[in-house]
C-alpha positions in Angstrom: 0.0 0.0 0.0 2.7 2.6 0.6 4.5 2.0 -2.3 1.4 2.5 -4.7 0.5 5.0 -2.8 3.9 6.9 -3.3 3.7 6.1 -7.1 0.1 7.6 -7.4 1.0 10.9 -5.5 -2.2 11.5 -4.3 -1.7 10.6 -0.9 -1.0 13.9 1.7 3.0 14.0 4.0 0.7 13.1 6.9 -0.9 9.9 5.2 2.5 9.1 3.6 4.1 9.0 6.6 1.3 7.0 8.5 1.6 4.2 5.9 6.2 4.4 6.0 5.2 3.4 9.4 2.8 0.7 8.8 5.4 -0.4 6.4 8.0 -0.4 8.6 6.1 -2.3 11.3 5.0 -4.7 8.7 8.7 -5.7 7.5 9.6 -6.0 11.3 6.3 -9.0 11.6 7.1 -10.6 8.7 10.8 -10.9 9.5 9.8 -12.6 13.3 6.9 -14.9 11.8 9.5 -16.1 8.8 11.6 -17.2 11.7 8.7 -19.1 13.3 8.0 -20.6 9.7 11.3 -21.8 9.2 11.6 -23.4 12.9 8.2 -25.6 11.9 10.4 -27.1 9.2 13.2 -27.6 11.4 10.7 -29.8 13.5 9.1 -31.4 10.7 12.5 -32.8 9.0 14.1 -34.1 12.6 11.0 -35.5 13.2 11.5 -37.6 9.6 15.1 -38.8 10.6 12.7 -41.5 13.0 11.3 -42.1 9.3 14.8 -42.1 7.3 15.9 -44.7 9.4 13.2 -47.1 9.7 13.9 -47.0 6.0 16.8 -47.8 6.1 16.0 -50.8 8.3 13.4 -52.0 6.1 15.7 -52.2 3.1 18.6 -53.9 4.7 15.6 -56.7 5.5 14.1 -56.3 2.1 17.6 -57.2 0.4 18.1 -60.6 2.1 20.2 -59.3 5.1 20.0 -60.1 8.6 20.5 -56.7 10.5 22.7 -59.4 13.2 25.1 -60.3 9.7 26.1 -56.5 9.3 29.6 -55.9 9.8 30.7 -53.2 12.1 31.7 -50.8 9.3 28.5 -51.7 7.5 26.2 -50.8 10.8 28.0 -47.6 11.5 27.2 -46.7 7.5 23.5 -47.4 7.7 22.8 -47.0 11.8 25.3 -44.6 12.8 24.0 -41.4 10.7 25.4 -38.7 12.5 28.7 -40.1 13.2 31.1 -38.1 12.2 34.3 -40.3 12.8 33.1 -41.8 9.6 35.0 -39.8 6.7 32.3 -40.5 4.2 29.5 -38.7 7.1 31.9 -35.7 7.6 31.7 -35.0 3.6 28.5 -35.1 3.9 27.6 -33.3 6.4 30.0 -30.0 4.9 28.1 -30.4 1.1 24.8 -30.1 3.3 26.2 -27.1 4.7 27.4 -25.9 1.3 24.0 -26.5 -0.6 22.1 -23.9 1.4 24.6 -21.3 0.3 24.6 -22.2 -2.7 20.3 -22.1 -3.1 20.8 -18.5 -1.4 23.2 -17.5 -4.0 21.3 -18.8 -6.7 18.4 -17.2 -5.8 19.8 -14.0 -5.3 21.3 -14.0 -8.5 17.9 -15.0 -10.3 16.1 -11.4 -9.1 18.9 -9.5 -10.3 19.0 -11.2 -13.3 15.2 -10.6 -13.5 15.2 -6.8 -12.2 17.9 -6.5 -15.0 15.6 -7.7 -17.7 12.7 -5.6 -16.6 15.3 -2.3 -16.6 15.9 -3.4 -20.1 12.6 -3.5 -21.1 11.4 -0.2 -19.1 14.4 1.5 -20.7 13.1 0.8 -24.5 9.8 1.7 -23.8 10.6 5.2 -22.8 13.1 5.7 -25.5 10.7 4.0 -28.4 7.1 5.4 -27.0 8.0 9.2 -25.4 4.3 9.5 -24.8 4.3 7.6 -22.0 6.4 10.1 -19.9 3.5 12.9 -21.5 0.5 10.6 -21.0 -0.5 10.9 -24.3 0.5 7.0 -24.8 0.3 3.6 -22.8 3.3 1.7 -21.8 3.3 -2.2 -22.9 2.8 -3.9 -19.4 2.0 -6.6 -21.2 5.8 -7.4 -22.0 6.8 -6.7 -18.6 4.5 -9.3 -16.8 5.5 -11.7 -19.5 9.4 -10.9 -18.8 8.6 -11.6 -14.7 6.5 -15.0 -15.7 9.5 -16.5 -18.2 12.0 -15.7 -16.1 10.4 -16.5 -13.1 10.0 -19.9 -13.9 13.5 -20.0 -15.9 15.3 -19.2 -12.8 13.7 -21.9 -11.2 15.2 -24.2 -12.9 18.6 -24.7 -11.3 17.4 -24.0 -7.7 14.9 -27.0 -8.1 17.6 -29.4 -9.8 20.0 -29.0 -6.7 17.2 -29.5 -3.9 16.4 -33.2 -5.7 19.4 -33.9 -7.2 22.3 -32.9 -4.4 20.3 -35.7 -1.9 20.5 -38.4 -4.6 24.1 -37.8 -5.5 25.3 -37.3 -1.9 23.0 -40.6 -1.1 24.2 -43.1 -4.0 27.9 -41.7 -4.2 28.5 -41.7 -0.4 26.0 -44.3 1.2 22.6 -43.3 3.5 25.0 -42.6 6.5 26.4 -39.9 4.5 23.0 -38.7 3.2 21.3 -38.4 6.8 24.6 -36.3 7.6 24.1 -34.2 4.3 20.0 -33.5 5.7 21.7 -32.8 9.3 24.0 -29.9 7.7 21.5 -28.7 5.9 18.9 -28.0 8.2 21.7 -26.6 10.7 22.9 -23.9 8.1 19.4 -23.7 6.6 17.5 -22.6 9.6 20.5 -19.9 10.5 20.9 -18.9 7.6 16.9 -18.3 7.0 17.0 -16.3 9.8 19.7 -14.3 9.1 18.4 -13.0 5.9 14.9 -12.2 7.5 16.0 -10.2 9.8 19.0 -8.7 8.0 16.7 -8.0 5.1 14.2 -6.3 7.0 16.7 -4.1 9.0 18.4 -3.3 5.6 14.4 -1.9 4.5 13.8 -0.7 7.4 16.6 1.3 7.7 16.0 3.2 4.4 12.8 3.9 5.6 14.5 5.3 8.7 16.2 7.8 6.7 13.1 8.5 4.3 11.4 10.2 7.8 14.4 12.7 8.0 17.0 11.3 9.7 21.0 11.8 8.6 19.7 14.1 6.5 16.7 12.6 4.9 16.5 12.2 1.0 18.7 13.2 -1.4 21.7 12.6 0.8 24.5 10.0 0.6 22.9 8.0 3.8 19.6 7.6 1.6 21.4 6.6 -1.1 23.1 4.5 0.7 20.4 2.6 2.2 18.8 2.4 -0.9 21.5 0.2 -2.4 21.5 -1.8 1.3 17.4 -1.9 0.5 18.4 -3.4 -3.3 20.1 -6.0 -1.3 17.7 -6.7 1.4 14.8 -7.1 -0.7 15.9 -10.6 -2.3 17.3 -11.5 1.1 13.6 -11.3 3.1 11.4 -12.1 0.1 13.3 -14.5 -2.2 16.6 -16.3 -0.5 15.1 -16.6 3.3 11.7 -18.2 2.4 12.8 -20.4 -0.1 14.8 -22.0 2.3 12.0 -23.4 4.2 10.7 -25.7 1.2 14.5 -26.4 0.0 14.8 -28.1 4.0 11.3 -30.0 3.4 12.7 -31.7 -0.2 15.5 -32.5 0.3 14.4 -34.6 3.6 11.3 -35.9 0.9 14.1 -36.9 -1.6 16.3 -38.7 1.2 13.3 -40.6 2.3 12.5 -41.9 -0.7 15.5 -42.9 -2.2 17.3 -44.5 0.8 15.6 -47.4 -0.3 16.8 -47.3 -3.4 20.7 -46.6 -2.3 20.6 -50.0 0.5 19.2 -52.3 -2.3 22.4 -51.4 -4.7 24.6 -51.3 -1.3 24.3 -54.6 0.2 22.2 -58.0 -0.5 22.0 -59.4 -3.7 20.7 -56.6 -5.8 24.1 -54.7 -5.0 25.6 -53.0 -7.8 27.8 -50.4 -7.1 28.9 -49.3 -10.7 25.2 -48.5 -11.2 25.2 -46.8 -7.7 28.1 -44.6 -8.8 26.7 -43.7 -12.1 23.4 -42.5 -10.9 25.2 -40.8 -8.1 28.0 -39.1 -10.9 24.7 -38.6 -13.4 23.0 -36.3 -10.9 25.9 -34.2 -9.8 27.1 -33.4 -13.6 23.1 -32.4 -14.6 23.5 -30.0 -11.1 27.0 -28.7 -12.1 25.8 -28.3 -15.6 22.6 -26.4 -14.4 25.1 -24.0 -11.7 27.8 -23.0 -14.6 24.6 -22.7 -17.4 23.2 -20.4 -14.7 26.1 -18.1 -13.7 26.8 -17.7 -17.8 23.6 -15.8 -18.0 24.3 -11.9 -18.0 22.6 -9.9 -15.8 24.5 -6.3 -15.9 22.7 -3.4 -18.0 25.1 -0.3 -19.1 24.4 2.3 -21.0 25.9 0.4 -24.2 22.5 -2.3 -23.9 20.2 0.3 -24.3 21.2 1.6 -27.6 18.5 1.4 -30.5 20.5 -1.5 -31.9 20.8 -3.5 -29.1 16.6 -2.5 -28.5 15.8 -3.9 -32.0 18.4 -7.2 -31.5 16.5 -8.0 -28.4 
């Protein structure tokens, strides 16, 4: 509400200011009850380790092996998930950690991509229609929408291939021990990391909003602009990177469940095959290395050179 009403002008200082403060408040809730949202995950994925492991246990007795025959190695692999002195657990455990930074990055990287696309297009309107600055002409919103929807759903791409493919290479190349430890890191640096962007998104919003009311100067000063640029950044931290964690937890613990299955029967019993294990396991992690390098090659900078007529028409 307060930024359509700043756009449409029509609002008085006095009703202006009432809704900067609504605003502000409203950032400030959103930032505590994304906290509370991301904690219900955390409790919904330990409470499916109980799951993940009576899993496990089922396919060690669906593959014709007595859970008494196990060696000791073998029972520390499948029963001993969070045990670390296992090297194999440990690896795990830090590409678990890893992943969620790599979502948030990823993420990030997709709005500015998008808001880069949408300057693009803004850009060429105003140079190829100059009515629409006079009112005499509409501007295309048409294109714009349809720039936010294909891009949208293109930058969801690579995000979605490494919440349900890092779990099945991590499971089939290391072993279900390895893959519980994977889930452990991630939901230790997921629900941190969640919060942290809230809250440091918000303060970054609220903070240029802070110096909107007149403060260090108010607008037009180098704090404003600064906390606009901090805003630029916060924006994609509270409303993209943060929540998105919350269903990247809840996946990869669906993904684990279901294939652990899948990764005993080619371990141990008489359906083992461990070149086929490897291959799905290498399989998965090229299609999500192919999908991070295909995603970083996208440009996402505009100068002043991509807005020249030529480059208008190429596009």
């Amino acid at each position: 509400a307060q930024g359509i009403a700043e756009m449409s002008g029509d609002v008085g200082d006095e009703g202006a200011k009432v809704l900067q403060n609504l605003d502000a408040v409203g950032n400030t809730t959103k930032a505590i009850t994304k906290g509370i949202a991301i904690a219900t995950a955390v409790l919904a994925a330990t409470a499916l380790f109980g799951s993940y492991q009576d899993a496990i246990r089922g396919a060690i007795a669906t593959s014709g092996d007595a859970l008494g025959a196990l060696t000791e190695q073998q029972s520390l692999q499948y029963f001993g998930v969070l045990n670390v002195a296992n090297p194999a657990n440990l690896v795990g455990l830090i590409i678990g950690a890893a992943v969620v930074f790599l979502f948030s990055g990823l993420a990030i990287n997709a709005v500015t991509r998008a808001a880069g696309a949408i300057i693009f297009e803004v850009r060429r309107q105003f140079r190829d229609h100059p009515g629409i600055m006079q009112g005499t002409e509409r501007p295309e919103y048409g294109r714009v929408v349809d720039i936010c929807t294909r891009d949208s759903l293109r930058e969801l791409a690579t995000p979605g291939l490494l919440a349900i493919l890092a779990p099945v290479a991590v499971g089939f190349g290391l072993g279900v021990g390895a893959l519980g430890a994977y889930l452990a890191g991630t939901i230790a640096t997921g629900v941190l990391m969640a919060v942290f962007l809230a809250n440091s998104g918000g303060a970054w919003d609220n903070a240029k909003k802070f110096v909107e009311d007149g403060n260090f100067g108010g607008k037009g000063t180098e704090a404003h602009a600064a906390t606009v640029i901090g805003d630029t950044v916060g924006d994609p931290f509270k409303d993209t990177a943060g929540p998105a964690i919350n269903p990247l937890i809840k996946v990869m613990n669906l993904v684990a469940l279901l294939i652990a299955p899948a990764v005993v029967a080619l371990s141990v019993g008489d359906s083992a095959n461990s070149p086929l294990r490897y291959a799905i396991a290498i399989g998965a992690a090229v299609i999500v290395i192919g999908a991070v390098i295909v995603s970083k090659r996208r440009g996402g900078a505009i100068d002043e050179s991509d807005i020249s007529p030529a480059a208008a028409a190429s596009n």
